[in-house]
N, C-alpha and C positions, 0 to 999 in steps of 0.2 A: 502826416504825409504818408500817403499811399507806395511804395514798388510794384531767393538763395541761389560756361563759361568751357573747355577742352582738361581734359584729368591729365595730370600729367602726375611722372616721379622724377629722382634723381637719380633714376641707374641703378646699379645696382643688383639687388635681388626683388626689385619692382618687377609687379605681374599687372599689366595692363586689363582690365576687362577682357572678356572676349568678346569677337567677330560675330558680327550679325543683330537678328531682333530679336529682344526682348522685351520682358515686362518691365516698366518702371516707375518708378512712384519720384516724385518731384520733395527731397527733404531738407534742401536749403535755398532760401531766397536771400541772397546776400546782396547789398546796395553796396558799391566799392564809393561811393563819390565821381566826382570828375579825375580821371586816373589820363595820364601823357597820352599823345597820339603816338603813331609810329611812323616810320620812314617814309611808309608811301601815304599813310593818311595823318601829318604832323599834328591837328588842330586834337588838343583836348579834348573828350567827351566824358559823359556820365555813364558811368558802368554799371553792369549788377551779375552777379554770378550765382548759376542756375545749377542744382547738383542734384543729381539722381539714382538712385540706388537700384539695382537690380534681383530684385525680393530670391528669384529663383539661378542665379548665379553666385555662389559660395568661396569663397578662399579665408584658407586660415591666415587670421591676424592675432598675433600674441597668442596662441593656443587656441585663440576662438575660433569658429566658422561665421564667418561676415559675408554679408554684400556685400558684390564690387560697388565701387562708388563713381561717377562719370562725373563731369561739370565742365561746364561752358561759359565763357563773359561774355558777355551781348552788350550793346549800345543802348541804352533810354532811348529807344526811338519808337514810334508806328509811323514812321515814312513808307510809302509806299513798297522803297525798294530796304527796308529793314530787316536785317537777319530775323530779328525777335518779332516784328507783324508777322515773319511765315513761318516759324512757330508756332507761333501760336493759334495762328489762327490754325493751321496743318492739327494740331495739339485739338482745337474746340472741333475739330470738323467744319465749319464754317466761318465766315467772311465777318471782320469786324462791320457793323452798322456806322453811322456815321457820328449819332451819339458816343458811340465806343470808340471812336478814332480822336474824342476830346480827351480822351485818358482812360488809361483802365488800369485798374488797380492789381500789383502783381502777386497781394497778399493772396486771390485768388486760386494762383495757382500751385501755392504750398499743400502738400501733404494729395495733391491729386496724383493716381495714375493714367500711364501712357502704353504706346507702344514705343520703343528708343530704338533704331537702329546705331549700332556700332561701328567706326573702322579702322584701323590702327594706320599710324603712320609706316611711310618704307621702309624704316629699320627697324619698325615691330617695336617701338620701346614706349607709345603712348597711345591710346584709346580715347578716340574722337566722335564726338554725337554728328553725326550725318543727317539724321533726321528723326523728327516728333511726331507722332500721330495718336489721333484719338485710339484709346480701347476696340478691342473685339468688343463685341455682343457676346453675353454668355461665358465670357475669360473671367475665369476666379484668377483674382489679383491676392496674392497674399500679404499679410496686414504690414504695416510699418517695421523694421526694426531698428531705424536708427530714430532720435527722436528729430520732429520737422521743426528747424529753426527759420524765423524769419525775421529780419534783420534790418531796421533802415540807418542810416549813417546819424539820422538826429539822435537815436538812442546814445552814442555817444560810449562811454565805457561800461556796460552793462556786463550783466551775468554772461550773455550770448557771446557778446564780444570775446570777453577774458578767455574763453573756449573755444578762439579759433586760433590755429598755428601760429607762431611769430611770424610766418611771412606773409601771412593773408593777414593782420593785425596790422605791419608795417605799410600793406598795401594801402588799407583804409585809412590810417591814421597819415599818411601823407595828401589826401585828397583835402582841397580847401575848405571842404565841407566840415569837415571833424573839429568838434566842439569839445574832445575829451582829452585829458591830459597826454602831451607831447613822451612823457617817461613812458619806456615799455613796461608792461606791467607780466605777472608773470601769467600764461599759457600754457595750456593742454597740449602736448605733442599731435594736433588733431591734422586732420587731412588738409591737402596743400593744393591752393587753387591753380595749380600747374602753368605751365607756357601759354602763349598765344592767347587769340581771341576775335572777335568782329571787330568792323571800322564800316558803320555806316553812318548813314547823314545825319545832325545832330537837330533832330527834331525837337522838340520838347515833349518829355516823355510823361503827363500830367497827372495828377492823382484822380479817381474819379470810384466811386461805390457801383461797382457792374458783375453779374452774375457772367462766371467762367462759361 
């Protein structure tokens, strides 16, 4: 089966991304399952969370110099009015085909860059993708540094899996989808798929081999 959502921390001495456009490289495609609705959208849907690193924005972590890292959950959806169809398609420069609206596969879009615009919430404590767009012409992208994982819920307890935070772990492993033992097993203190996320129409979001 075919398919790595909003960055959030816990306070703290978390430093949000910063404001505005960058460059960004798309290095995790994560499939959460069918994850709860919310308050104003109750109904179930299948999620998948989208993370992106900003190759030319720095901050020290544990002594290192790292990209900041963004991520957003979206909906399995290409409904017309789907967060993740204007994405993407904003992302490709053009307009899914109609061939492409049977499914298009999210493996795709691992390990491509973008341009990401940034914006923080009103108390400044978390950094939001606002929006996606194709590359400049001409913009040297610089190469990967985190490695691109991608991820669907069949893999079940993998290498990938065991290397995502307990809370993005707990997330997946409650989805009805997950095939892989109920015990937590032990995790990488790795990045945390933060708050929030979309609530659009639950299209079926299909697998399909299509050039990004």
């Amino acid at each position: 089966m075919g398919l790595m959502a909003t960055e959030g921390g816990s306070g703290g001495d978390f430093t949000p991304a910063p404001e505005g456009t960058h460059i960004g490289r798309c290095v995790k495609v994560i499939d959460l399952g069918t994850q709860p609705g919310s308050q104003m959208y109750p109904d179930p849907k299948h999620k998948v969370m989208v993370a992106w690193e900003l190759p030319s924005e720095l901050h020290e972590y544990n002594g290192e110099q790292l990209p900041f890292l963004v991520t957003t959950r979206y909906t399995m959806s290409l409904h017309e009015k789907a967060s993740l169809r204007k994405v993407l398609e904003s992302w490709r420069g053009r307009a899914f085909t109609a061939d492409e609206l049977a499914g298009f596969d999210l493996k795709n879009v691992a390990g491509k860059a973008c341009m990401l615009s940034v914006i923080h919430t009103e108390d400044g404590k978390y950094a939001n993708v606002s929006a996606v767009t194709s590359m400049v012409k001409g913009l040297e992208v610089p190469p990967a540094v985190n490695p691109v994982v991608y991820y669907e819920i069949e893999d079940g307890d993998s290498e990938a899996f065991r290397a995502f935070s307990p809370r993005l772990q707990e997330t997946i492993r409650s989805a009805p989808e997950w095939t892989g033992p109920d015990d937590p097993m032990p995790a990488y203190d790795g990045d945390d798929p933060g708050p929030g996320g979309f609530d659009d129409s639950a299209i079926p979001f299909m697998p399909l081999d299509a050039r990004f």
